[in-house]
N, CA, C and O atoms as a Tinker XYZ file with bonds, in Angstrom:
   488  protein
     1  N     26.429000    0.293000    0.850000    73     2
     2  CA    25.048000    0.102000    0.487000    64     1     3
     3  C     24.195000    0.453000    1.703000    63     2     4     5
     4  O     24.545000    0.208000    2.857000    81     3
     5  N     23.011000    1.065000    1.348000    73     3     6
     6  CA    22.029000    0.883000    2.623000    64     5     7
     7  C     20.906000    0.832000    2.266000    63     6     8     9
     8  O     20.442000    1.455000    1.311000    81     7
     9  N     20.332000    0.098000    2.969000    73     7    10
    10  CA    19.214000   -1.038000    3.026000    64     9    11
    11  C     18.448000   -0.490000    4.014000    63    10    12    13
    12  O     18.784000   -0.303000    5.183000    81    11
    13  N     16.891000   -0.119000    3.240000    73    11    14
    14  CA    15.764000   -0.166000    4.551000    64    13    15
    15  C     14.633000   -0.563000    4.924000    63    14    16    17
    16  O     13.762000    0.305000    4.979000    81    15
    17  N     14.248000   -2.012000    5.309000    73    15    18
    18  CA    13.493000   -2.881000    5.318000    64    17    19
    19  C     12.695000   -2.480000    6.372000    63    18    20    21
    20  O     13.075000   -1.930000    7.406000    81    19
    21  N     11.266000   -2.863000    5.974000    73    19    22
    22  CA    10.276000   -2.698000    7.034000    64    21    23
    23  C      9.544000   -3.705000    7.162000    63    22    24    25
    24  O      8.918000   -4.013000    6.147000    81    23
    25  N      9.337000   -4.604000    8.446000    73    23    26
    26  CA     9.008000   -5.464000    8.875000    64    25    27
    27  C      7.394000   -5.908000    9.585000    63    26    28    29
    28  O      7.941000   -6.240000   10.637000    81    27
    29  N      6.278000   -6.112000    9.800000    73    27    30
    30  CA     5.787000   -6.234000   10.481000    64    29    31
    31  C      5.716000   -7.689000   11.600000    63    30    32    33
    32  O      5.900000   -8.901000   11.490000    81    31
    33  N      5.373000   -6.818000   12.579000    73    31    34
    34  CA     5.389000   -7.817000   14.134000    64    33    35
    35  C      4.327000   -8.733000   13.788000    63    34    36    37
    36  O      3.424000   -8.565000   12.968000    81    35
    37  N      4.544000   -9.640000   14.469000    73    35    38
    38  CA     3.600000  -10.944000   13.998000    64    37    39
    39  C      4.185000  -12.340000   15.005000    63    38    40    41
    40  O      5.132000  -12.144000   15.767000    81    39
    41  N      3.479000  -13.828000   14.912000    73    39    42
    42  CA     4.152000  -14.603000   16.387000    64    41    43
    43  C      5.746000  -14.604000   16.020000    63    42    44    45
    44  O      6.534000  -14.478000   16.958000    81    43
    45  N      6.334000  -14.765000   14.460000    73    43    46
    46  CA     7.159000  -15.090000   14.961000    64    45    47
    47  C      8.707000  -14.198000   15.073000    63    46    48    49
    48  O      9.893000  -14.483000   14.906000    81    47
    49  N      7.935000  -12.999000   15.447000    73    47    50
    50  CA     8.776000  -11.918000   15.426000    64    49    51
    51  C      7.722000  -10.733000   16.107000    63    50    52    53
    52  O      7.089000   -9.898000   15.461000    81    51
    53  N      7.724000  -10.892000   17.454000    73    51    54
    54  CA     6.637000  -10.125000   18.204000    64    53    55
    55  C      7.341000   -8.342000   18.679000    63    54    56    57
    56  O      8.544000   -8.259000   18.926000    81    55
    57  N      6.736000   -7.483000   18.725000    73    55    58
    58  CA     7.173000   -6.626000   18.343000    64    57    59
    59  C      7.856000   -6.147000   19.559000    63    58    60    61
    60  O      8.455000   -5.099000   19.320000    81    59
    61  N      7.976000   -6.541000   20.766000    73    59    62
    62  CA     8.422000   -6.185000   21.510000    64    61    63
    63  C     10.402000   -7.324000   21.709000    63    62    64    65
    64  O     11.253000   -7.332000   22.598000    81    63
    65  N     10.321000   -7.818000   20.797000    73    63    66
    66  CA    11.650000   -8.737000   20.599000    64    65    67
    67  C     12.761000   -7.657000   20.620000    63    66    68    69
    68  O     12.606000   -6.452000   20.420000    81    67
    69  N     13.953000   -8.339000   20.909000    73    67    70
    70  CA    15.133000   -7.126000   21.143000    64    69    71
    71  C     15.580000   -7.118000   19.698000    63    70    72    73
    72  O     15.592000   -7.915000   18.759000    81    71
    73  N     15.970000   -5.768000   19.949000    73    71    74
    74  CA    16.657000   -5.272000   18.497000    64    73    75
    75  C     17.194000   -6.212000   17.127000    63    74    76    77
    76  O     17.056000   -6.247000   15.904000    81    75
    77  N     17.988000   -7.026000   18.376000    73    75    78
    78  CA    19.043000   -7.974000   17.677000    64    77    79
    79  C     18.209000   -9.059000   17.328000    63    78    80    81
    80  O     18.920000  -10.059000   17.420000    81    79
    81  N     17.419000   -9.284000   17.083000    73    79    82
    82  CA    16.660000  -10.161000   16.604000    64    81    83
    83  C     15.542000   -9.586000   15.751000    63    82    84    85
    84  O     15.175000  -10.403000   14.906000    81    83
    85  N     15.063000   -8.738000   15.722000    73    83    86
    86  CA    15.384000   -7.902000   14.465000    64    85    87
    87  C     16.294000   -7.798000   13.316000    63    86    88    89
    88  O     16.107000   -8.158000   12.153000    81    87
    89  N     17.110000   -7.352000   13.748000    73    87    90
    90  CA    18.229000   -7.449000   12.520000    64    89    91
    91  C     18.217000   -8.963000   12.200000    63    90    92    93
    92  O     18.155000   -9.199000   10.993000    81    91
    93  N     18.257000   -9.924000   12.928000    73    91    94
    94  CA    19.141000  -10.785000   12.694000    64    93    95
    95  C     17.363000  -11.539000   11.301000    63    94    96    97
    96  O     17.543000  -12.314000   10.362000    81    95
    97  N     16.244000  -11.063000   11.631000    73    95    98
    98  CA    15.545000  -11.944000   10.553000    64    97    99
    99  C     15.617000  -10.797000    9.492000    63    98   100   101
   100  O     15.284000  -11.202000    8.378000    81    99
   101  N     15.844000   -9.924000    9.521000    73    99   102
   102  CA    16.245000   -8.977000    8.626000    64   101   103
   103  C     17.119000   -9.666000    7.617000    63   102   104   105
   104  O     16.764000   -9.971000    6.479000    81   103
   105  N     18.452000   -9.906000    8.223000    73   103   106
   106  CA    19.479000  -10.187000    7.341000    64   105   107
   107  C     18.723000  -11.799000    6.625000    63   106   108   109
   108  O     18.133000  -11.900000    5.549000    81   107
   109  N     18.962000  -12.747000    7.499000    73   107   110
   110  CA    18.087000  -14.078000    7.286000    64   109   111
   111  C     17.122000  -14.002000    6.041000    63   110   112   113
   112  O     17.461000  -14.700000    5.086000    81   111
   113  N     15.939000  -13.237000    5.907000    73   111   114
   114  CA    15.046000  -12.707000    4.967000    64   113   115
   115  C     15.216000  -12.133000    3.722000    63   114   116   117
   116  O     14.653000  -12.415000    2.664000    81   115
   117  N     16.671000  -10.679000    4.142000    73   115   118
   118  CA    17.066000  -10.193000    2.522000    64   117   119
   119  C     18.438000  -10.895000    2.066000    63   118   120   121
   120  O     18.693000  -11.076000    0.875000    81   119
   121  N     19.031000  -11.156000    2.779000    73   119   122
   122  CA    20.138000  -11.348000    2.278000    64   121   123
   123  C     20.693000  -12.482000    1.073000    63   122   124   125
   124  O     21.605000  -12.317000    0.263000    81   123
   125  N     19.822000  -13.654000    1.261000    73   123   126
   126  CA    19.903000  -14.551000    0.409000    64   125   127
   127  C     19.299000  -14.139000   -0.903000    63   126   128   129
   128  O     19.952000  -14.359000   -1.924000    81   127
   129  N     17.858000  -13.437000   -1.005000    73   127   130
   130  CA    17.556000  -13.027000   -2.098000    64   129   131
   131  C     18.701000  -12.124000   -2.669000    63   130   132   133
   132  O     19.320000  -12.612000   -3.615000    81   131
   133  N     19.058000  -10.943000   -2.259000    73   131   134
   134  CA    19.914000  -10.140000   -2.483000    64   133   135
   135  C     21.386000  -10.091000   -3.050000    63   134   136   137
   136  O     22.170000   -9.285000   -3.551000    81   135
   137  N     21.341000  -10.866000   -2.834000    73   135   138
   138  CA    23.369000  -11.859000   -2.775000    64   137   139
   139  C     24.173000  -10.652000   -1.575000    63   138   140   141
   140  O     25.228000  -10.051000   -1.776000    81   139
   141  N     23.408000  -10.578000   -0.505000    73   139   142
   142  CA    24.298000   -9.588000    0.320000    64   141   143
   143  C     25.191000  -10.652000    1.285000    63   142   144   145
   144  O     24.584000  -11.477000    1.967000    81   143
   145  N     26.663000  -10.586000    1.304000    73   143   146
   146  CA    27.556000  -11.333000    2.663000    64   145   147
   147  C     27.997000  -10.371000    3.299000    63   146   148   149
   148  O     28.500000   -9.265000    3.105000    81   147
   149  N     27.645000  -11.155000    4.255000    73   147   150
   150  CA    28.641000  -10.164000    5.486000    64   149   151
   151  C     27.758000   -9.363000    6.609000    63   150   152   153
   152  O     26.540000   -9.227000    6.726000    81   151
   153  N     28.507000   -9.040000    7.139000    73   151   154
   154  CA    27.478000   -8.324000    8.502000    64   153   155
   155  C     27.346000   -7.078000    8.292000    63   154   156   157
   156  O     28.305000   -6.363000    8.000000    81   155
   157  N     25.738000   -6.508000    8.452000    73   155   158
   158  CA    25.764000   -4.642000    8.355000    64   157   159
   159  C     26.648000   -4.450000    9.605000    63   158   160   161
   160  O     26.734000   -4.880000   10.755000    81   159
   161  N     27.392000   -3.392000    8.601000    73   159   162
   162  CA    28.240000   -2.149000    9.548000    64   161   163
   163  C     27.620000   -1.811000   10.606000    63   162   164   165
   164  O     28.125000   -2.135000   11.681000    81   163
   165  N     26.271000   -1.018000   10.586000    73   163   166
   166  CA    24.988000   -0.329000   10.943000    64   165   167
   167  C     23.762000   -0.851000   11.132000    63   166   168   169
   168  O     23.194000   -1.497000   10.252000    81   167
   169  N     23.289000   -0.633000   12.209000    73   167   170
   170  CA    21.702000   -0.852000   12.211000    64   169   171
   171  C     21.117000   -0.509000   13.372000    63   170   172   173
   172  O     21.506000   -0.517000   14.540000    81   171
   173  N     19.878000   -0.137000   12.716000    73   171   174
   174  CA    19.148000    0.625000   13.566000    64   173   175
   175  C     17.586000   -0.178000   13.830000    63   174   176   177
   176  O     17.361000   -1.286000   13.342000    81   175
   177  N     16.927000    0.310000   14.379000    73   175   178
   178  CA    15.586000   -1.047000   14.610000    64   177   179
   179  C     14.556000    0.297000   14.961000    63   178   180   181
   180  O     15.327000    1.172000   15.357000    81   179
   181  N     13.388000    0.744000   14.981000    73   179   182
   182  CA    12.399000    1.516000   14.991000    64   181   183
   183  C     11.175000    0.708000   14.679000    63   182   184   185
   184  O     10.834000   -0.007000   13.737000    81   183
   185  N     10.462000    1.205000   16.186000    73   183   186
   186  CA     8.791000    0.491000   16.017000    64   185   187
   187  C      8.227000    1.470000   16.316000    63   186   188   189
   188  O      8.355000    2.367000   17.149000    81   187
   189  N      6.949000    0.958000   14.795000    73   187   190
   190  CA     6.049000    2.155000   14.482000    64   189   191
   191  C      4.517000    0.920000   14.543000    63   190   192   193
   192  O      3.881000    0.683000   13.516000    81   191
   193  N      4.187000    0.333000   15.785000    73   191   194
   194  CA     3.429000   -0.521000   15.720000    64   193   195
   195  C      1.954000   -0.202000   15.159000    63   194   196   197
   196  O      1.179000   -1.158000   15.146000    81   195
   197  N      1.482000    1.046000   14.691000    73   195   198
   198  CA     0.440000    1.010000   13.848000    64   197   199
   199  C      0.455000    2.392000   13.001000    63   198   200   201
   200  O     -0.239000    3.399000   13.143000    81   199
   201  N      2.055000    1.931000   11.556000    73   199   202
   202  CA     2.330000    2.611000   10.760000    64   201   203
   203  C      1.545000    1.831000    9.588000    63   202   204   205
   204  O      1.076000    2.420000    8.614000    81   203
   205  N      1.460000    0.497000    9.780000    73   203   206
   206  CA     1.252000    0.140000    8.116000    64   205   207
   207  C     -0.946000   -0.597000    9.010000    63   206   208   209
   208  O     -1.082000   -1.517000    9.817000    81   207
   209  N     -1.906000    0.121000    8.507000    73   207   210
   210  CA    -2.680000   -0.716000    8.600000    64   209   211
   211  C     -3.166000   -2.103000    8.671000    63   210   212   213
   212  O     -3.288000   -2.494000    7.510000    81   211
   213  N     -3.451000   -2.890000    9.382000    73   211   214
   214  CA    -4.592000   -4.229000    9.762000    64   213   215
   215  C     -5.808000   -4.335000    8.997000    63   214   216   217
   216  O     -6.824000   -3.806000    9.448000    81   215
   217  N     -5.839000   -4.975000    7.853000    73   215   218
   218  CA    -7.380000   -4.904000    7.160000    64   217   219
   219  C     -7.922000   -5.701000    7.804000    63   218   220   221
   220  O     -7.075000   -6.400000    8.361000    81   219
   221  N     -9.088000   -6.047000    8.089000    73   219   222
   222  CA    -9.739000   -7.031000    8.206000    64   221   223
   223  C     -9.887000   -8.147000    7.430000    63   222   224   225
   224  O     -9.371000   -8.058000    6.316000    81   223
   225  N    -10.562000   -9.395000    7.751000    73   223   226
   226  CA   -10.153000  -10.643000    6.772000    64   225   227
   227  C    -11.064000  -10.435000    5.645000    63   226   228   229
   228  O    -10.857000  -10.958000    4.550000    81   227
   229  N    -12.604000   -9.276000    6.023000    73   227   230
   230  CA   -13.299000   -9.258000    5.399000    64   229   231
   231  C    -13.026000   -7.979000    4.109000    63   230   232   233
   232  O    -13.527000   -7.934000    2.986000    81   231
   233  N    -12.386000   -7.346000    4.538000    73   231   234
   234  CA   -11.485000   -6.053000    3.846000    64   233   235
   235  C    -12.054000   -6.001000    2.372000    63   234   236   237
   236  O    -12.898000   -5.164000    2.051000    81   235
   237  N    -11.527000   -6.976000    1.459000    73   235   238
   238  CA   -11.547000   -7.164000    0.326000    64   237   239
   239  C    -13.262000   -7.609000   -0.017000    63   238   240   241
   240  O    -13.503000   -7.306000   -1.186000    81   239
   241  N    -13.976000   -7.972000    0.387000    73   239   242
   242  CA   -15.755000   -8.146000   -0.130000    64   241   243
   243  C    -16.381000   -6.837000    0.178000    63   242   244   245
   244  O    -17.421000   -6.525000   -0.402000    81   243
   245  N    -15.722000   -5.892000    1.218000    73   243   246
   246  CA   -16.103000   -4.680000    1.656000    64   245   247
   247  C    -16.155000   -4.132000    0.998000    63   246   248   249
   248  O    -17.162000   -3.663000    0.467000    81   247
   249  N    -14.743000   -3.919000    0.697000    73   247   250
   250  CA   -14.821000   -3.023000   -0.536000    64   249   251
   251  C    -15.505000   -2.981000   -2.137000    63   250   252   253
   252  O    -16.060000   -2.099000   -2.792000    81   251
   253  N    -15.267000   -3.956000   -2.308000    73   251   254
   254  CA   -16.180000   -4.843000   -3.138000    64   253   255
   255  C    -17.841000   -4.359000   -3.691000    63   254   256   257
   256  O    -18.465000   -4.127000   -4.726000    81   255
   257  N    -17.976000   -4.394000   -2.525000    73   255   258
   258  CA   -19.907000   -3.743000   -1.826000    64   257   259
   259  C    -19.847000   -2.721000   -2.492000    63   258   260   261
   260  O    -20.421000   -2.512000   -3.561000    81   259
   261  N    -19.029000   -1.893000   -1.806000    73   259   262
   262  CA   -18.548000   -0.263000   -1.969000    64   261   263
   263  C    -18.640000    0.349000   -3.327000    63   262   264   265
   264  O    -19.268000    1.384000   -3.546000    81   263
   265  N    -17.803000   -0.526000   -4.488000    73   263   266
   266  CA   -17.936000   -0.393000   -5.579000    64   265   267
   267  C    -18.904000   -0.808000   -6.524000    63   266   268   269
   268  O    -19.025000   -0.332000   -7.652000    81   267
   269  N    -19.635000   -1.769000   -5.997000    73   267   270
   270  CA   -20.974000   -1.962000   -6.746000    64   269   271
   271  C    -21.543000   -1.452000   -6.000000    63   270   272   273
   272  O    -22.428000   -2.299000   -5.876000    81   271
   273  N    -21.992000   -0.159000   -4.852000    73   271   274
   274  CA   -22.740000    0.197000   -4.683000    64   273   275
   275  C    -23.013000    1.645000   -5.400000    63   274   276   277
   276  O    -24.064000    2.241000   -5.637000    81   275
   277  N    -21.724000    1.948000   -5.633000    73   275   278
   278  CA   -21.216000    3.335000   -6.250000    64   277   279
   279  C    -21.787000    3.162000   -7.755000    63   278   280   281
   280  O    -22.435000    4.097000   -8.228000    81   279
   281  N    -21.598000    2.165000   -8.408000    73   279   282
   282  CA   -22.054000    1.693000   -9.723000    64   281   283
   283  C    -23.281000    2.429000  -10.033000    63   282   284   285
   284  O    -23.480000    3.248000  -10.930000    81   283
   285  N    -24.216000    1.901000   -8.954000    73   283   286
   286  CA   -25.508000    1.956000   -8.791000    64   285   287
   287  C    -26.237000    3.457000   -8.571000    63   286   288   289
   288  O    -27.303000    3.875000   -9.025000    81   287
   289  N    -24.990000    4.272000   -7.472000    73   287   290
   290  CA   -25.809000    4.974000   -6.876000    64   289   291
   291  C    -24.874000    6.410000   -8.084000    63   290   292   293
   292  O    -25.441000    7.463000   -8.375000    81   291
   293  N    -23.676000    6.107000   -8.490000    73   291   294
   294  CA   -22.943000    7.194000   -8.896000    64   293   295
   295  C    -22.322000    7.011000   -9.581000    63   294   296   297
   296  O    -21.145000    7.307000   -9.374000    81   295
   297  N    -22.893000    6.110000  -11.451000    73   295   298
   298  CA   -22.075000    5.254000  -12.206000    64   297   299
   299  C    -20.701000    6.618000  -12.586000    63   298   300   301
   300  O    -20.991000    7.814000  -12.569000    81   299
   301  N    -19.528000    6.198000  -12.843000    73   299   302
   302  CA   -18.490000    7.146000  -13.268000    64   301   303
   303  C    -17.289000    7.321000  -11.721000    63   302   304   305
   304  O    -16.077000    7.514000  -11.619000    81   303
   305  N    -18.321000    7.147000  -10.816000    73   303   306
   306  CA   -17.154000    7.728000   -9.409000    64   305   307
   307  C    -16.044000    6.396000   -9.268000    63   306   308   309
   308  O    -16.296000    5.244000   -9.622000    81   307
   309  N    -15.131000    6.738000   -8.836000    73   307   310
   310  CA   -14.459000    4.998000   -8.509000    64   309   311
   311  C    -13.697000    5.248000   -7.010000    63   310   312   313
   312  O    -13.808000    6.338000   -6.450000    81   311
   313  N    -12.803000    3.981000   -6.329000    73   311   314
   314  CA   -12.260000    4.790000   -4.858000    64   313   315
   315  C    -11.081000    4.199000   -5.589000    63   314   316   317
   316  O    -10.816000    3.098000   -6.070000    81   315
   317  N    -10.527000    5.268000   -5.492000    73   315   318
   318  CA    -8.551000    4.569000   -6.143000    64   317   319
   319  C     -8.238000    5.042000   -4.274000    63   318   320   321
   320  O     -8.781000    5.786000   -3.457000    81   319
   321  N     -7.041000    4.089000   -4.287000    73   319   322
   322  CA    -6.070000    4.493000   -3.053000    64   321   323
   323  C     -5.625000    3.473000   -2.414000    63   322   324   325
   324  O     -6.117000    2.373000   -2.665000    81   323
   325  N     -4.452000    3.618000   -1.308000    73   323   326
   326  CA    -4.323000    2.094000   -0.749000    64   325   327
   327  C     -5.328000    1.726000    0.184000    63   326   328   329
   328  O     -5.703000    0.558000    0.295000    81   327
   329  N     -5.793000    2.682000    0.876000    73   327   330
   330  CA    -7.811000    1.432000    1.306000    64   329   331
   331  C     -7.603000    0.839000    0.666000    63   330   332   333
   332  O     -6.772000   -0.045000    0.871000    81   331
   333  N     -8.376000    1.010000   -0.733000    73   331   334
   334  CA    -8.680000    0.016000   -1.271000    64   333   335
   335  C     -8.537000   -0.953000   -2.197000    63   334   336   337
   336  O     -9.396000   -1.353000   -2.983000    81   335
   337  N     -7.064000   -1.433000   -2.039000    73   335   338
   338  CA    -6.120000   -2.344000   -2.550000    64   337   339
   339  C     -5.308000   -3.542000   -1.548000    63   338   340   341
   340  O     -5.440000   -4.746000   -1.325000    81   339
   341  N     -4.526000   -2.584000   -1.166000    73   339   342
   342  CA    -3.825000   -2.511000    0.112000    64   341   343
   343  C     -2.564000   -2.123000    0.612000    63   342   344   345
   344  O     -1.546000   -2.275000   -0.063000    81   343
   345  N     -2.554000   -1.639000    1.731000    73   343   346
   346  CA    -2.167000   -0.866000    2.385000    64   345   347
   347  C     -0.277000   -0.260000    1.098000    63   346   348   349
   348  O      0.409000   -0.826000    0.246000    81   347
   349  N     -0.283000    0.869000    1.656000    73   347   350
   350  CA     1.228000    1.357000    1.369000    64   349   351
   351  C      1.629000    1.813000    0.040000    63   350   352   353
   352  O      1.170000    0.869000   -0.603000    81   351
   353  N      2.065000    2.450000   -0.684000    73   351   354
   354  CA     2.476000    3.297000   -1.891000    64   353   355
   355  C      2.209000    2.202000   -2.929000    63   354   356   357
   356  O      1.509000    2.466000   -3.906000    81   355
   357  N      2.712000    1.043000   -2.766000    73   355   358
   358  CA     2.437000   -0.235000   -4.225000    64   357   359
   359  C      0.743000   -0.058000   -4.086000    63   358   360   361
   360  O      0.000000    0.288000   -5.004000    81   359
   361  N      0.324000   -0.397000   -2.660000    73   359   362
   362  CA    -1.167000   -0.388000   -2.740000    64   361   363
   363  C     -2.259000    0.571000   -3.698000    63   362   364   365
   364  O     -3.363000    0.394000   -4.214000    81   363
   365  N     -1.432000    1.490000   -3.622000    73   363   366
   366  CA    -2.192000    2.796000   -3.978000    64   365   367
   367  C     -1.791000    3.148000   -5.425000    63   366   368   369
   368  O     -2.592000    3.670000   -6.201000    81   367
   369  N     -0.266000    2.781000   -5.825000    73   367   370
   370  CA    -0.098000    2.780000   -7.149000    64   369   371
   371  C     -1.318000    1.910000   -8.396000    63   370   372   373
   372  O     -1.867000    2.342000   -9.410000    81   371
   373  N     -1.378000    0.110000   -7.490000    73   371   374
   374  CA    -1.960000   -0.725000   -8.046000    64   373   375
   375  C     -3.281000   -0.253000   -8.163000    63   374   376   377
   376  O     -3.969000   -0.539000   -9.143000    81   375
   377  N     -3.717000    0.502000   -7.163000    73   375   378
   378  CA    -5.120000    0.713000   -6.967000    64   377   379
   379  C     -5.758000    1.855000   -8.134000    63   378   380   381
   380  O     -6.922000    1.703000   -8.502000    81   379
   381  N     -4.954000    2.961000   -8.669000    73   379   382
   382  CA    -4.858000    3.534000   -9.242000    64   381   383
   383  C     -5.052000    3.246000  -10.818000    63   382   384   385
   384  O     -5.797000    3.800000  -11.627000    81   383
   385  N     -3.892000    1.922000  -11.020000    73   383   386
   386  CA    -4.041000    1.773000  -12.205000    64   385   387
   387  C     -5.194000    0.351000  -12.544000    63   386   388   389
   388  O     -5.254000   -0.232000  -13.626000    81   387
   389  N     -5.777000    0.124000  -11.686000    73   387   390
   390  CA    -7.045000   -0.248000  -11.706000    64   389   391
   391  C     -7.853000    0.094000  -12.014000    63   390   392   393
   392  O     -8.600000   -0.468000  -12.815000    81   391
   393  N     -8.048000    1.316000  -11.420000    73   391   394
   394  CA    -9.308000    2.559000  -11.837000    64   393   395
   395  C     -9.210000    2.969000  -13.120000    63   394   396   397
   396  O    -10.132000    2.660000  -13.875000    81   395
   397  N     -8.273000    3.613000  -13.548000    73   395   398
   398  CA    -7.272000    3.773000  -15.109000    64   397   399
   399  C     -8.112000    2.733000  -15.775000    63   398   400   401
   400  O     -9.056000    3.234000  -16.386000    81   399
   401  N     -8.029000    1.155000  -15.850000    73   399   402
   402  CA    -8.406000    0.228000  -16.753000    64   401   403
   403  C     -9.474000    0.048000  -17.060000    63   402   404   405
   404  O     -9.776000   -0.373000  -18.177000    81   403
   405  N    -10.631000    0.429000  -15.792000    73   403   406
   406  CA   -12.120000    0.306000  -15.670000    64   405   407
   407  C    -12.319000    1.735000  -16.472000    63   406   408   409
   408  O    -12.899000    1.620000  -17.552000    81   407
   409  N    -11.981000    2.853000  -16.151000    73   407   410
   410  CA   -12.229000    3.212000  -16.976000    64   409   411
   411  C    -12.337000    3.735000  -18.367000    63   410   412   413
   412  O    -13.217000    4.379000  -18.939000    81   411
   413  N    -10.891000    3.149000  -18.834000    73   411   414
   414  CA   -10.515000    3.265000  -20.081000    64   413   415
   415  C    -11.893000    1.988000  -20.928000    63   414   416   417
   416  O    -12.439000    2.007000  -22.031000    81   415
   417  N    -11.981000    1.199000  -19.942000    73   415   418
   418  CA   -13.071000   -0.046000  -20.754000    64   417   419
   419  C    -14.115000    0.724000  -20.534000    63   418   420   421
   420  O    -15.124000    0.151000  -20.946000    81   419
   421  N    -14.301000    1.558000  -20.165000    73   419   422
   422  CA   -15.889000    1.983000  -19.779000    64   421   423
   423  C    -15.764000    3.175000  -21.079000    63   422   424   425
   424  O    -16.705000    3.820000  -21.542000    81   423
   425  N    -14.617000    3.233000  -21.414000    73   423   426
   426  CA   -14.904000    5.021000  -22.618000    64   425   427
   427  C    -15.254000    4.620000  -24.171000    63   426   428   429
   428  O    -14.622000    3.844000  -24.887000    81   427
   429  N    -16.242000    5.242000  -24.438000    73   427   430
   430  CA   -16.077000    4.864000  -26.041000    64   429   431
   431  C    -15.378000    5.525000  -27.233000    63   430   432   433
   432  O    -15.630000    5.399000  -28.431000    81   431
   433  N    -14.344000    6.335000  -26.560000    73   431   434
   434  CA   -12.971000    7.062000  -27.289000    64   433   435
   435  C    -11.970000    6.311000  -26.868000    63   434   436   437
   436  O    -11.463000    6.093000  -25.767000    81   435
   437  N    -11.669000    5.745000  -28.596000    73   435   438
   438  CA   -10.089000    4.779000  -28.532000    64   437   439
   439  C     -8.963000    6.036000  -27.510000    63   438   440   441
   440  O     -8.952000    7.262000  -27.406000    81   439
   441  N     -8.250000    5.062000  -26.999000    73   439   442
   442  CA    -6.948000    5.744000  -26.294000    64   441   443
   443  C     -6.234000    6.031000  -27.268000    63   442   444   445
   444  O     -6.538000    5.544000  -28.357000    81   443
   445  N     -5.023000    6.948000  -27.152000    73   443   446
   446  CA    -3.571000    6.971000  -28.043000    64   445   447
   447  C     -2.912000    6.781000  -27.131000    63   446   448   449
   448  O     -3.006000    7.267000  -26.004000    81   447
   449  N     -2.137000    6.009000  -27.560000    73   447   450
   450  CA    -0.916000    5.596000  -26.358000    64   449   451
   451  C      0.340000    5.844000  -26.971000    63   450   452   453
   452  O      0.622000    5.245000  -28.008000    81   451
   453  N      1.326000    6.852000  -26.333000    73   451   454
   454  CA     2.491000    7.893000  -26.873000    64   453   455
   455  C      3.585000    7.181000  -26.216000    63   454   456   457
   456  O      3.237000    6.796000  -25.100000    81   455
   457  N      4.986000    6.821000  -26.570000    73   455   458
   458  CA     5.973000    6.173000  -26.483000    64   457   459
   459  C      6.386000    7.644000  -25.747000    63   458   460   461
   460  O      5.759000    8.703000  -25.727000    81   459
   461  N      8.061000    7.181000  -24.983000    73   459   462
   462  CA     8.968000    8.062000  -24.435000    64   461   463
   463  C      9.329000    9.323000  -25.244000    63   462   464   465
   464  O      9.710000   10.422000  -24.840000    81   463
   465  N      9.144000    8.947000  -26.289000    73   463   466
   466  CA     9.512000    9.393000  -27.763000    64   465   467
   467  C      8.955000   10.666000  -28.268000    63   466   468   469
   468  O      9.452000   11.658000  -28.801000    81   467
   469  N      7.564000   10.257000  -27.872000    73   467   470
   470  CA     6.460000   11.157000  -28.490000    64   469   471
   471  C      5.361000   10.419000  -29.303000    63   470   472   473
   472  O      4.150000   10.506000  -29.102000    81   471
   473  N      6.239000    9.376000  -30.644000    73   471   474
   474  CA     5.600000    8.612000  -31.240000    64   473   475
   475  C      4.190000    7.886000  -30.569000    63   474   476   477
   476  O      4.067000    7.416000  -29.438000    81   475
   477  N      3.104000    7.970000  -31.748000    73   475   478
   478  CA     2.149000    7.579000  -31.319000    64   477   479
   479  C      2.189000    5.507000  -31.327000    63   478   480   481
   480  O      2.289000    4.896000  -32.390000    81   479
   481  N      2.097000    4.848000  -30.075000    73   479   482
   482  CA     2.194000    4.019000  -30.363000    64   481   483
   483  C      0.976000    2.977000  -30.020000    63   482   484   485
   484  O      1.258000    1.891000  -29.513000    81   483
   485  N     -0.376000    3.325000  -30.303000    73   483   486
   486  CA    -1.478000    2.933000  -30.084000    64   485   487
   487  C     -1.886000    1.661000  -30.873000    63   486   488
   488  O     -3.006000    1.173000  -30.720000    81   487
């Protein structure tokens, strides 16, 4: 199996900690969820200390602004992405299908919604 967890530094795992302590809240963290025993074969440790963005605490009312200001100034535009969700591929997925919902409520053409199939299943 291989496993690739990404961690951020924080007090109680500061980013300059040795490797092995790394791994070791690694394992501590997935392993019980996981049902993994036993010790990795392998491991490797890599710091990318400003790979995943720092929002601010205020982040989320910001954005917020942003979108009722857009309302106002440019009804129809929206900001999909991980800005403005947060941070990383889920961020940006979620953020996406956010936009999707606002504006499916905003259309006055029913959707069709099509199964794997083809079948219309609206």
């Amino acid at each position: 199996m291989l496993l690739r967890a990404f961690f951020r530094p924080g007090p109680g795992l500061p980013l300059d900690a040795p490797d092995e302590r790394w791994v070791d809240w690694a394992v501590q963290s997935l392993w019980p969820l996981l049902g993994i025993t036993g010790a990795p074969a392998r491991r490797w440790v890599a710091r990318w200390p400003d790979a995943v963005p720092r929002y601010r605490a205020d982040h989320a009312a910001r954005v917020e602004r942003a979108r009722t200001a857009l309302e106002g100034e440019a009804p129809g535009v929206e900001l999909a992405g991980a800005p403005y969700r947060s941070a990383g591929v889920a961020g940006a997925i979620e953020s996406a299908e956010d936009v999707v919902r606002r504006l499916l409520a905003r259309s006055a053409t029913p959707v069709q919604r099509y199964g794997s199939d083809g079948s219309d299943v609206s």
